[in-house]
C-alpha positions in Angstrom: 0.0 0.0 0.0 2.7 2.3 0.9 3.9 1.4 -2.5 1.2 2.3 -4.1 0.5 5.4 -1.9 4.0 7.0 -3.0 4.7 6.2 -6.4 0.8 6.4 -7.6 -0.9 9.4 -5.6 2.2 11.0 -4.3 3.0 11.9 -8.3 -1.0 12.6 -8.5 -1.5 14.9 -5.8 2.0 17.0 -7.3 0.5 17.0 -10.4 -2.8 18.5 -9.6 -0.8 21.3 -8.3 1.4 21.7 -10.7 -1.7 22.4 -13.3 -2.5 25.4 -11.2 0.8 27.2 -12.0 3.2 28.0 -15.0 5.9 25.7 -13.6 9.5 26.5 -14.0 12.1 23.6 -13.9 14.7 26.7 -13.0 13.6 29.5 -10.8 10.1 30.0 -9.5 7.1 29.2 -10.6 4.1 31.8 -10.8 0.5 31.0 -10.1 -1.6 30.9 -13.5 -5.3 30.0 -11.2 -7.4 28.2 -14.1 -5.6 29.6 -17.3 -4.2 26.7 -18.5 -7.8 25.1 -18.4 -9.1 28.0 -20.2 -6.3 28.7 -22.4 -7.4 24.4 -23.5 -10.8 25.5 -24.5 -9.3 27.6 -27.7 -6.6 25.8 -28.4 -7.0 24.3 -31.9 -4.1 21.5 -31.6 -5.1 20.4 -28.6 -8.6 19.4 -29.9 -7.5 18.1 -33.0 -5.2 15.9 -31.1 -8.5 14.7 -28.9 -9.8 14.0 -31.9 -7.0 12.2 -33.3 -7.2 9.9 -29.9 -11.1 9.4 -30.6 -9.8 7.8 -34.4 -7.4 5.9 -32.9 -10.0 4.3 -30.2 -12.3 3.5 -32.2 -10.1 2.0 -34.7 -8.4 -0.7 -32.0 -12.1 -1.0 -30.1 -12.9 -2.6 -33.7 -9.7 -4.1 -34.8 -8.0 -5.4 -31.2 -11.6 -5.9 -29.6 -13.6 -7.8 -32.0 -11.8 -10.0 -34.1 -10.4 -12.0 -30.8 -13.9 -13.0 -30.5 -14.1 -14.2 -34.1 -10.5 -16.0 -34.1 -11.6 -17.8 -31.1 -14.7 -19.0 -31.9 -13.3 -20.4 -35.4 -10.6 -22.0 -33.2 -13.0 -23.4 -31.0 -15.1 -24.8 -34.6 -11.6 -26.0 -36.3 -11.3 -29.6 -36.6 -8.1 -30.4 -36.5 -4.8 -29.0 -35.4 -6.0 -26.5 -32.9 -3.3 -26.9 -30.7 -1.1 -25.6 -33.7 -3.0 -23.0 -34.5 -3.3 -22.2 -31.1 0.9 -21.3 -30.9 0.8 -20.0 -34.3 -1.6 -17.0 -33.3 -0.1 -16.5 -29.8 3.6 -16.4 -31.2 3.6 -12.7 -32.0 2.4 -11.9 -28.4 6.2 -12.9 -27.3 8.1 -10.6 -29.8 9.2 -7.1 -27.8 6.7 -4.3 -28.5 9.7 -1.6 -29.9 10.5 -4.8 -32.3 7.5 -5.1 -32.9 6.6 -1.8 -34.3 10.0 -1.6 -35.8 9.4 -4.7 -38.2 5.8 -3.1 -39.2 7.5 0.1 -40.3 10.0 -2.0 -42.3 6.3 -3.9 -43.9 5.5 -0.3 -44.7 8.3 0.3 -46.6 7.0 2.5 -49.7 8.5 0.7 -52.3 8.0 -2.7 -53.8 10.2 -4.1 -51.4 7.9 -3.4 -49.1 6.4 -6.4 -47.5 2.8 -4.6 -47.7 3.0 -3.4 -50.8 4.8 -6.4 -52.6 1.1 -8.0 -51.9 -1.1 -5.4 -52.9 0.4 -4.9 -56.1 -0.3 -8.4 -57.4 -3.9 -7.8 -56.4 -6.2 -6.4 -59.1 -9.0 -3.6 -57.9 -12.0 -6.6 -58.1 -10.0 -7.9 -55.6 -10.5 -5.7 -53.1 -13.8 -4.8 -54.1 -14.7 -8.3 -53.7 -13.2 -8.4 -49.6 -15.6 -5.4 -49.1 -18.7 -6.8 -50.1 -18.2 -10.1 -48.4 -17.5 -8.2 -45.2 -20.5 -6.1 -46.2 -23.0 -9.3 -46.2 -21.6 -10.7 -43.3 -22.3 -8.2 -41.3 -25.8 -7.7 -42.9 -26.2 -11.6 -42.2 -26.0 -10.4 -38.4 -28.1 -7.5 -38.4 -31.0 -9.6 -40.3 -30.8 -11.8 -37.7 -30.9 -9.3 -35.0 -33.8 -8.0 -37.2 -35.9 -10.8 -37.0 -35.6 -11.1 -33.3 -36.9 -7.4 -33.0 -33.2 -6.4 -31.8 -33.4 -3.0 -33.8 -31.0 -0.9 -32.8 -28.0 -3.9 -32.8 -29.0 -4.4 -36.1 -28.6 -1.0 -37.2 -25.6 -1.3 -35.8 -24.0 -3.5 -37.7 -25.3 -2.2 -41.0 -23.3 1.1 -39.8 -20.2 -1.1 -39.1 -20.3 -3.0 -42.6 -21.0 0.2 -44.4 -17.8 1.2 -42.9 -16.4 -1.8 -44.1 -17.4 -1.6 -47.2 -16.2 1.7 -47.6 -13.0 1.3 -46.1 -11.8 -1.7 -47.8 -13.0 -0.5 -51.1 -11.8 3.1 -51.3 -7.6 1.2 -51.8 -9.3 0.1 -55.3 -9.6 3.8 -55.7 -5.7 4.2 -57.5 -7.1 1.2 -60.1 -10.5 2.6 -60.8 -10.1 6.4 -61.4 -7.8 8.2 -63.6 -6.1 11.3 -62.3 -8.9 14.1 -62.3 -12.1 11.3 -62.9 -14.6 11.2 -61.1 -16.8 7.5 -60.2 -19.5 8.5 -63.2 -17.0 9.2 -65.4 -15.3 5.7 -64.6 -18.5 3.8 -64.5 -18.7 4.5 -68.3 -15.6 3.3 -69.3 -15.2 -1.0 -70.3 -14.9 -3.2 -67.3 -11.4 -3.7 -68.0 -10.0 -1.5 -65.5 -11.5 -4.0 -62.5 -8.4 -6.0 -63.0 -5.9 -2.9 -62.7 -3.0 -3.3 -60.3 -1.5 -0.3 -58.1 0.0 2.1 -60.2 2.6 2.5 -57.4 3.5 1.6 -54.3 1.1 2.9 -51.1 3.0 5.9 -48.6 1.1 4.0 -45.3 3.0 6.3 -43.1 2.6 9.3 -44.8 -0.6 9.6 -46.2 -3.0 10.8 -43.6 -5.6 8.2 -45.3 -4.2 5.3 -44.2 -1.5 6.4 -41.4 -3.8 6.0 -38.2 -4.6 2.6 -39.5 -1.4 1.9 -40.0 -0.3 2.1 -36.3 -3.1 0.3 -34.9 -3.2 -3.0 -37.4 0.9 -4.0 -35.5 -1.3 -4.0 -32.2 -3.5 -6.4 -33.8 -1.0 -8.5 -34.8 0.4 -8.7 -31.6 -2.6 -9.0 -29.2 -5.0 -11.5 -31.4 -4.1 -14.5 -29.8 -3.4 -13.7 -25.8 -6.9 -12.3 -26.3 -8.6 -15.2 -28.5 -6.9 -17.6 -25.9 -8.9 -15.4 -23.1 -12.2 -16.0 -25.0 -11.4 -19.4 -25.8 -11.0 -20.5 -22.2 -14.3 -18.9 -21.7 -16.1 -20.6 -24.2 -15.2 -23.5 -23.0 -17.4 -22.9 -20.0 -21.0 -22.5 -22.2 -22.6 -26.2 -21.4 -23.3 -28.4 -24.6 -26.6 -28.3 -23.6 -27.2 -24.7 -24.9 -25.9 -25.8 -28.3 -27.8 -28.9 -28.1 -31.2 -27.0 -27.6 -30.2 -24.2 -30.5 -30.1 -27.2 -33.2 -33.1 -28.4 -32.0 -34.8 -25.3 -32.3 -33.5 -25.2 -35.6 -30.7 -22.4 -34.9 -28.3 -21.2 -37.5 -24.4 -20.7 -36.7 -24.8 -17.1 -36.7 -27.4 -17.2 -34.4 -25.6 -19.5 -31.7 -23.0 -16.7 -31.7 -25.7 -13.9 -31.2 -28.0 -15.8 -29.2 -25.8 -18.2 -26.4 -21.9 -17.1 -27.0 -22.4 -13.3 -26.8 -24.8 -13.2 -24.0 -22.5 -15.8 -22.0 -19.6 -14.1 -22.1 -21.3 -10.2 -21.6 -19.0 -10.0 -18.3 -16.1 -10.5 -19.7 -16.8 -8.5 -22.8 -17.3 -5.4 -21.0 -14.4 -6.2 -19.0 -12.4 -6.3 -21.9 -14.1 -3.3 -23.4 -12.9 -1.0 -20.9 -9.4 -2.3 -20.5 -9.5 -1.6 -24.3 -11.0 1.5 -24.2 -8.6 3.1 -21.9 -5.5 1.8 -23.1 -6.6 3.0 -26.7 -6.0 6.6 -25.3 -3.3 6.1 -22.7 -0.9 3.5 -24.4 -1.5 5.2 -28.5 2.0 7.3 -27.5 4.6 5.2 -27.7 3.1 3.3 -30.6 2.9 6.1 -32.9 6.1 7.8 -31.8 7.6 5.4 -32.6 5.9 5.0 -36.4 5.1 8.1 -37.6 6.2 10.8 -34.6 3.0 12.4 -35.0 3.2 13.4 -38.3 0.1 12.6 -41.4 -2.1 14.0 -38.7 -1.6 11.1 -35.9 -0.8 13.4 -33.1 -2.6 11.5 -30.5 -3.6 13.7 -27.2 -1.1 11.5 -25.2 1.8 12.3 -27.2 0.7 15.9 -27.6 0.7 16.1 -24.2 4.7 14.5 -24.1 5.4 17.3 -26.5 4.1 19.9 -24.9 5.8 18.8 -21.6 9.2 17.4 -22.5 10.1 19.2 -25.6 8.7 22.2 -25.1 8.8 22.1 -21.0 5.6 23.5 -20.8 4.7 21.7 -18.0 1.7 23.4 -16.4 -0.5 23.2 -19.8 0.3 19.4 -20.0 -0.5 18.9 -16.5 -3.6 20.7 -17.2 -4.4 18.8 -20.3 -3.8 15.4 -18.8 -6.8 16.1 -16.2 -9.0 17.4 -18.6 -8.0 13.7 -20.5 -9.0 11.9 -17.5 -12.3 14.0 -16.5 -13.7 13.0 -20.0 -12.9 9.4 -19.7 -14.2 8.9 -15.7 -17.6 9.4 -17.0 -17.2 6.7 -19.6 -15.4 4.2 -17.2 -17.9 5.4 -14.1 -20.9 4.3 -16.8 -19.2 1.0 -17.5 -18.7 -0.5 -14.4 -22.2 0.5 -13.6 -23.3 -1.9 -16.6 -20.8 -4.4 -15.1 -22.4 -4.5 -11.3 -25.5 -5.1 -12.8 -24.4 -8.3 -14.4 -24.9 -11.6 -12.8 -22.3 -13.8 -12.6 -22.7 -17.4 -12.9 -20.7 -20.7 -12.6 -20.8 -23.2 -15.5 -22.9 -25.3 -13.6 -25.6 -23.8 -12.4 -28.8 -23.5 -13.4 
């Protein structure tokens, strides 16, 4: 406790005062009052750099959250070789973070010795346009389900996220479709032949502001897939056969045993899990993107702003300040959370 007490709220309790004043490393300090609050309010970089952090959350929330859940229920389906498949997924998870990132900048090399981009030149634009409407229909698969058991605003949902999808995946088929200056009517019009276009050249991932946010947050997938498929895995191992056995008699699709028993079985540890993600998507985006880009293409996170603004630029009162204001906005969304979570009964595997 003592532990805790000085190297935890001793550093808190200093830094709420130091917020207060325009602190000097050298010489005296001089009491500001609320000004570096207020001065937050108009400050355009500061809020473009909250912004930038609301990107980035929402991108790993989607990309580090969700597709666990998938890889661990198709692990849980696979037939054969799961123990392989098993180490083959979690084998990233032991690689050093820095190293980590360091080998993904070297896949984002932009050139055709690029690891990236040596793959998505040999892939035409029907391709990708292909990947997005399969993603597209899956997700419209879930939100018809959802439909039918009056589940409205879940199904909306997922229309929202596969629109994203769609979007997403099939804007990097823009290069092949559209001549410099055209516009989508104008290519409509022309023969089919340009669906099987390859890149022109090779993608800038790091420096186009497009596809640079992305960028940093698809390593961290990499990385934590399977520690956090193996968490799921373990859990789904506790939902009785019974549950399963009862869906197929009731005539129950494999999209709906996933809506209907996995997801509603494993709600505490989803939200759990949500949280830890959501909070480390804003407090642990620094190093990460230091590291890749250092802040440039307009990936400025309000974390690294904040390591700017106090260790290059010792301004340490206005970071102070702005680290608070960070934390006030997210205690109301952690506060609202674990009020979810207390309402949630826990049960053992057992009981009825």
């Amino acid at each position: 406790v003592l532990t805790v007490l000085v190297w935890q709220y001793l550093p808190l309790a200093q830094g709420a005062g130091m917020a207060f004043f325009d602190y000097r490393l050298i010489g005296p300090s001089t009491w500001v009052g609320v000004d570096n609050f207020g001065d937050l309010l108009f400050d355009s970089y500061w809020w473009n750099a909250v912004w930038n952090s609301v990107r980035y959350s929402v991108l790993v929330i989607f990309l580090t959250f969700l597709p666990p859940i998938v890889l661990a229920i198709l692990l849980q389906e696979v037939p054969r070789g799961r123990l392989l498949f098993r180490l083959i997924y979690y084998l990233p998870a032991v690689v050093t973070g820095l190293v980590t990132i360091l080998l993904w900048k070297q896949f984002y090399e932009p050139s055709e010795r690029g690891a990236l981009n040596a793959l998505m030149l040999r892939i035409p634009a029907v391709g990708f346009l292909v990947a997005a409407l399969a993603l597209f229909l899956l997700c419209l698969a879930f939100a018809r389900r959802l439909q039918n058991n009056d589940m409205t605003l879940a199904a909306w949902s997922f229309v929202l996220v596969g629109v994203m999808l769609l979007v997403t995946v099939a804007g990097l088929a823009n290069p092949m479709l559209l001549l410099p200056g055209e516009t989508w009517l104008e290519a409509l019009t022309r023969a089919p032949g340009h669906l099987f276009h390859y890149l022109p050249e090779p993608y800038r991932w790091l420096s186009n502001p497009d596809t640079a946010m992305l960028s940093c947050v698809i390593p961290m997938v990499w990385a934590g897939m399977g520690p956090g498929c193996l968490i799921y895995l373990a859990a789904l191992k506790g939902i009785p056969d019974d549950y399963y056995e009862a869906a197929d008699m009731d005539g129950a699709t494999f999209i709906d045993k996933i809506l209907f028993i996995i997801f509603p079985m494993l709600k505490p540890l989803l939200i759990i899990n949500f949280i830890g993600a959501f909070i480390h998507s804003w407090y642990g985006a620094e190093g990460n993107i230091l590291v890749m880009t250092g802040g440039a293409a307009n990936t400025e996170v309000a974390g690294l702003h904040i390591w700017f603004k106090a260790f290059t630029f010792l301004q340490f009162g206005p970071a102070t300040a702005m680290a608070w204001m960070l934390g006030f906005m997210l205690i109301g969304f952690t506060v609202y959370q674990l009020r979810i979570l207390a309402r949630v009964e826990f049960r053992t595997t057992g009981e009825k």
